[in-house]
VMD Tcl script that draws the C-alpha trace (Angstrom):
set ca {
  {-17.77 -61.30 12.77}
  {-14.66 -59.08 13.20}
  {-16.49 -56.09 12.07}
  {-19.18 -56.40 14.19}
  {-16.87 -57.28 17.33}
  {-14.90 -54.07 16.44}
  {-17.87 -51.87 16.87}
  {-19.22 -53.10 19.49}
  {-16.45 -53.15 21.48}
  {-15.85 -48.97 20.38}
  {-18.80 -48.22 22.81}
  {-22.14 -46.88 22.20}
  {-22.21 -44.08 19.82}
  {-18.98 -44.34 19.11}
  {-18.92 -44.83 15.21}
  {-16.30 -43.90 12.25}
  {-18.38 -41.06 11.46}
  {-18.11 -39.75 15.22}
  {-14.50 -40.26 14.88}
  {-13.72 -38.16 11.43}
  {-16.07 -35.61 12.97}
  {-13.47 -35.75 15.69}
  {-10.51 -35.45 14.17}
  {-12.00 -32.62 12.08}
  {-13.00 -30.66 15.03}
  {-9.39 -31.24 16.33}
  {-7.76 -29.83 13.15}
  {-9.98 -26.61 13.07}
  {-9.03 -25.93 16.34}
  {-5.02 -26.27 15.56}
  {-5.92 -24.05 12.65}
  {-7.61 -21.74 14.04}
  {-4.79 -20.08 15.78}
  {-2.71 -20.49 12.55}
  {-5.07 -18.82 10.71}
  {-5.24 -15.68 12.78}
  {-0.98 -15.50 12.55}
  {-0.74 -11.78 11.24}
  {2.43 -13.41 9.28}
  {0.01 -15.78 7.58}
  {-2.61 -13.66 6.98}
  {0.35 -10.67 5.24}
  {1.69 -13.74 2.81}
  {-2.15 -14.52 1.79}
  {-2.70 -10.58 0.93}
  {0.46 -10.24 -0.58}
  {-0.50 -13.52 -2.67}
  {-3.90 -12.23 -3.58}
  {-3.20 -8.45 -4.21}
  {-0.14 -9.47 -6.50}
  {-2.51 -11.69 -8.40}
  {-5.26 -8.93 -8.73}
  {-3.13 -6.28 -9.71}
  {-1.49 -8.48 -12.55}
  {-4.82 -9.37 -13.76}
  {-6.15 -5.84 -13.63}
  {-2.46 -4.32 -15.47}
  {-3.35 -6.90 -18.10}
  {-6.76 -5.32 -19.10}
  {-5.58 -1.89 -18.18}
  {-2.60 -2.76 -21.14}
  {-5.39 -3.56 -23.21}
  {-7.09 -0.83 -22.83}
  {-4.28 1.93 -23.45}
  {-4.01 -0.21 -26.74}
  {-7.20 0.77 -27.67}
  {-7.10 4.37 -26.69}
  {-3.74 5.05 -28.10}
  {-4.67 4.44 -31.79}
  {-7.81 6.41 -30.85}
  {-5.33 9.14 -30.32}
  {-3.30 8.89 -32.58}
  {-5.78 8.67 -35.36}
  {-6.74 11.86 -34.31}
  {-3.31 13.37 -33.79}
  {-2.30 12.02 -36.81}
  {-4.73 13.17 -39.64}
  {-3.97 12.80 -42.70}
  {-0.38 12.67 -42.21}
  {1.74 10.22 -44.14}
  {3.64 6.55 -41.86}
  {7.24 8.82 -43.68}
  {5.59 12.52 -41.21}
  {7.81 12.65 -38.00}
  {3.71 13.70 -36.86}
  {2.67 10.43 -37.56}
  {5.14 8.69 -35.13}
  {4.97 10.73 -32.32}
  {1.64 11.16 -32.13}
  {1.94 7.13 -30.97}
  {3.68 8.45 -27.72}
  {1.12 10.92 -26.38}
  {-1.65 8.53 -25.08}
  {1.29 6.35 -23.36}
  {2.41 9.50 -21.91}
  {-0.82 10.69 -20.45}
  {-1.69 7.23 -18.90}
  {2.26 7.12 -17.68}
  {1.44 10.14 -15.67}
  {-1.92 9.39 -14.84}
  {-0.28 6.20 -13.01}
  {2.67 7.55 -11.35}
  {0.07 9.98 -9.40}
  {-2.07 6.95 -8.68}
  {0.98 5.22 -7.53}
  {2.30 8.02 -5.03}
  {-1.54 8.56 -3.87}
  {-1.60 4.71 -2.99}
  {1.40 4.92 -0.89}
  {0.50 7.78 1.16}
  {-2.70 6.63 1.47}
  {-1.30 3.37 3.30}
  {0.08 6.14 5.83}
  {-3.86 8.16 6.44}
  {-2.21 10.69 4.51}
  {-4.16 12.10 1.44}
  {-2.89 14.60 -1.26}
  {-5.43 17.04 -0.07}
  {-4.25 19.42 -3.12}
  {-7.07 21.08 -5.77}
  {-4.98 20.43 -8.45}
  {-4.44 16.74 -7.64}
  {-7.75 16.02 -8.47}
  {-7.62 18.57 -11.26}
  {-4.63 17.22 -13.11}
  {-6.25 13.79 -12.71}
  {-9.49 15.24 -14.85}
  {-7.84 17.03 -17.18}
  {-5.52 13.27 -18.44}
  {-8.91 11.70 -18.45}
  {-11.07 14.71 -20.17}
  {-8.34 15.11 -23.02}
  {-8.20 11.18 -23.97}
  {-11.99 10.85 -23.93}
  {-12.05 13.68 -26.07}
  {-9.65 12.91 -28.16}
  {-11.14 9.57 -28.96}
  {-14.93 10.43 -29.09}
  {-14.50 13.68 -31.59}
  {-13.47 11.44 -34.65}
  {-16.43 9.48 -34.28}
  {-18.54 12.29 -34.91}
  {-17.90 12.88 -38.55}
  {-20.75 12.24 -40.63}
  {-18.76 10.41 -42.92}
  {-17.62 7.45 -40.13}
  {-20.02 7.99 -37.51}
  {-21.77 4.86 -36.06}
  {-23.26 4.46 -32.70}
  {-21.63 1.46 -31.63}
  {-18.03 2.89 -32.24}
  {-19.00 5.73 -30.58}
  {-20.07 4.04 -27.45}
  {-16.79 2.17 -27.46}
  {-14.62 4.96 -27.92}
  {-16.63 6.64 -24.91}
  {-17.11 3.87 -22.62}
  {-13.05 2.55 -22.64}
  {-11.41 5.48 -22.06}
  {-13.74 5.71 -18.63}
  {-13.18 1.94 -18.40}
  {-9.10 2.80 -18.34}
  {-9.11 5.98 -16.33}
  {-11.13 3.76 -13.41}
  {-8.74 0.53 -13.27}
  {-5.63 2.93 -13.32}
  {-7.44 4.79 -10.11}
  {-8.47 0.86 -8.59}
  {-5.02 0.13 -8.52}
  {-3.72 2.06 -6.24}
  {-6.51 1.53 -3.88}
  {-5.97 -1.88 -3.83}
  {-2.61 -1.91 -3.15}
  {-3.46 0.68 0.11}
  {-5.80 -1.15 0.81}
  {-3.59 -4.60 0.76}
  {-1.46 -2.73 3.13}
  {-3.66 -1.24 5.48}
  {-4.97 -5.21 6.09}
  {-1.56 -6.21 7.03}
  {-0.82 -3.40 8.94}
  {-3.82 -4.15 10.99}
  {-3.29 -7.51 11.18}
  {0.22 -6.36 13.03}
  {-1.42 -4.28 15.36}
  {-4.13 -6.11 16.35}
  {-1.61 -8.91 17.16}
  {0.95 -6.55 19.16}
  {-2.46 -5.26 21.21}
  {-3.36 -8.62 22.09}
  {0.10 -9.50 23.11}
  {-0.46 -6.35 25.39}
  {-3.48 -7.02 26.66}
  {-3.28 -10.80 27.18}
  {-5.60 -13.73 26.25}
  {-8.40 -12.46 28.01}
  {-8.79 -8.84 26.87}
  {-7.23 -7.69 30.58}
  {-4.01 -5.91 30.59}
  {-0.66 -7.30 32.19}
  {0.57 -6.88 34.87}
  {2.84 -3.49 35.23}
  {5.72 -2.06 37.00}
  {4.57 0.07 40.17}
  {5.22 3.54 39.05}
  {8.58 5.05 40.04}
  {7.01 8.11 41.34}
  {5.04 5.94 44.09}
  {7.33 5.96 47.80}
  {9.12 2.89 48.69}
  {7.36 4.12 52.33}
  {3.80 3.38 50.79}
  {3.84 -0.42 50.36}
  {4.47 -0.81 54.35}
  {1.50 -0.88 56.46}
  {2.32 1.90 59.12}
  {2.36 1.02 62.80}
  {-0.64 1.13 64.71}
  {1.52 2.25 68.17}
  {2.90 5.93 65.53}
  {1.66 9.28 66.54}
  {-0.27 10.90 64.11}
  {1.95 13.59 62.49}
  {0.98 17.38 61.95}
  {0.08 18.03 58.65}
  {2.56 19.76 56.98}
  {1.32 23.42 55.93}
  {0.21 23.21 52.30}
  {2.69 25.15 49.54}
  {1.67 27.36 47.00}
  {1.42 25.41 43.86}
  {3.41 26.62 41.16}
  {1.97 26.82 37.64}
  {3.45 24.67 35.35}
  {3.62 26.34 31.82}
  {1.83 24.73 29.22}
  {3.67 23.35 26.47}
  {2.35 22.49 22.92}
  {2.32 19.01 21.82}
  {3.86 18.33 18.45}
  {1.75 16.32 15.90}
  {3.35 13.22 14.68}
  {2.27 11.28 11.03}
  {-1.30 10.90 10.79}
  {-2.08 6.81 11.70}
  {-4.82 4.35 10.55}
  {-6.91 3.83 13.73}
  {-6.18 0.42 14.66}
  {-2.60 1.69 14.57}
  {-3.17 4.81 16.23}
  {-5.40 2.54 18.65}
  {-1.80 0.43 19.39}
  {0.18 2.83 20.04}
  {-1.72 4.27 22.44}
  {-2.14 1.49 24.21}
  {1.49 0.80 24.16}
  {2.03 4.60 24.90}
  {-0.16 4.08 27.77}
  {1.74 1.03 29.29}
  {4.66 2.52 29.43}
  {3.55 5.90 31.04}
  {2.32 3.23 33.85}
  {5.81 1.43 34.29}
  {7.03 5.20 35.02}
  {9.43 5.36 31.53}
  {9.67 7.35 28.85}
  {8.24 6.39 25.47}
  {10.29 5.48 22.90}
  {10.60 4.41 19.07}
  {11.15 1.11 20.39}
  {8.01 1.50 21.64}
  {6.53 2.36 18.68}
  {8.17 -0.52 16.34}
  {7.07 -3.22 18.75}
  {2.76 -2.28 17.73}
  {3.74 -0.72 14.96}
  {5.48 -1.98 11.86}
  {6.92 1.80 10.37}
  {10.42 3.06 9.50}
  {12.93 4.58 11.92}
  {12.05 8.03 11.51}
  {8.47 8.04 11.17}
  {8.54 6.23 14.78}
  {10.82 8.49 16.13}
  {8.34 11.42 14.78}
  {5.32 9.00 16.53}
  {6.75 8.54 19.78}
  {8.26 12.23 19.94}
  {4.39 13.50 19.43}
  {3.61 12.05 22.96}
  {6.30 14.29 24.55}
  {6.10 17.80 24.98}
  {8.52 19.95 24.37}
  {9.03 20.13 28.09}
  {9.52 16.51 28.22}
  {7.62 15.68 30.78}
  {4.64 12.95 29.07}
  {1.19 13.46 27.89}
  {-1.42 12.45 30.21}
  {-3.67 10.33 28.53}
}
mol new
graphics top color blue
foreach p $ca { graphics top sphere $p radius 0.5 }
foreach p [lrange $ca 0 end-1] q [lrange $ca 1 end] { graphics top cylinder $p $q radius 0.2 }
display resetview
């Protein structure tokens, strides 16, 4: 009987699945906003690119394994394990793939910045590490004596298989970066703009006169007109180009840029940092790109 008393006294429709449904819809909504934390979402790309990357160095090691004795069987020759020729050829595959990941390493981080290398010969140098290891492995499989096809395709298809993880790397990692960094300013632009999309509230500009906010008498004269003075060209100054930005970024410190033009101050690194998570001087390079050299600011 207790059962039955306890669900009909919970009201019509009001069951235990009604009331997990509930309490689910009530956690989704506290999570919601947790979920969107730019804080959270940085640890959860950080967790997930370091995992990646590890998994992807671990094939990429395996890989190099295979092309190295590729190359050194071809260094090598005939040469005797007591031939210095026969021990350093070992070292020249690690060497090309050591460079060949140090580039892809620099690229990665400037790319994080929306700068690229933008150099002929960094795509050049890039060919020629992959062109001389595929070679390298793929010539001693042509020899009559030892050629079959499936060792062949091996020896062709790994070294491709290496040079493309050691150029996915990289991009991951900008890419990892890029996510947070958007995550950042998407947050500062909201804080900006408010819950509903509208901006704040801002500072009356300083140029306005105090005289303007006060409704003028209706018992005043009208006053002359004062005789209109020649206007007096203002030179043009060029503006200098700060660091190339991602878009959202760029997007948020505009914005920012643009709020402070309207509460009548100058724009600052500050400024910068607060949408913006770069170094010092990169901000100060940012927020010096918005002044002229006059230093008077740039209408946007």
């Amino acid at each position: 009987m207790w059962p039955f008393r306890a669900s009909r006294d919970r009201g019509q429709g009001q069951t235990r699945r009604v009331d997990k449904l509930g309490a689910k819809i009530a956690e989704s909504k506290r999570l919601r906003p947790l979920s969107l934390d730019p804080d959270l979402i940085a640890v959860a790309m950080e967790r997930t690119r370091r995992r990646t990357v590890a998994g992807l160095w671990f094939f990429l090691a395996l890989g190099l394994s295979f092309t190295t004795t590729g190359v050194q069987a071809f260094l090598a020759g005939d040469a005797e394990t007591n031939d210095p020729v026969w021990w350093a050829a070992w070292t020249v595959e690690p060497m090309f793939a050591g460079l060949l990941i140090l580039l892809l390493n620099f690229e990665a981080v400037i790319l994080a910045h929306g700068v690229e290398p933008d150099h002929h010969w960094w795509t050049r140098i890039k060919r020629v590490l992959l062109g001389t290891t595929l070679f390298m492995n793929v010539v001693p499989q042509l020899d009559p004596d030892r050629f079959q096809l499936g060792s062949l395709a091996v020896h062709l298809i790994i070294p491709i298989i290496v040079y493309g993880l050691a150029e996915v790397i990289p991009v991951i990692q900008a890419r990892s970066r890029q996510v947070v960094m958007q995550g950042y300013a998407d947050a500062a632009h909201q804080d900006n703009t408010g819950d509903h999309g509208k901006p704040t509230a801002q500072a009356a500009p300083a140029s306005m006169p105090a005289e303007s906010a006060q409704p003028e008498s209706a018992s005043s004269e009208p006053r002359e007109p004062a005789p209109p003075q020649p206007a007096t060209p203002t030179p043009v100054q060029a503006v200098r180009r700060g660091p190339k930005l991602p878009p959202p970024m760029a997007k948020a410190v505009a914005d920012a840029y643009a709020d402070a033009s309207a509460a009548g101050r100058a724009f600052t690194a500050a400024d910068v940092q607060r949408v913006a998570s770069v170094p010092d001087g990169m901000a100060e390079q940012i927020a010096t790109s918005y002044t002229p050299a006059n230093g008077h600011t740039v209408k946007v």
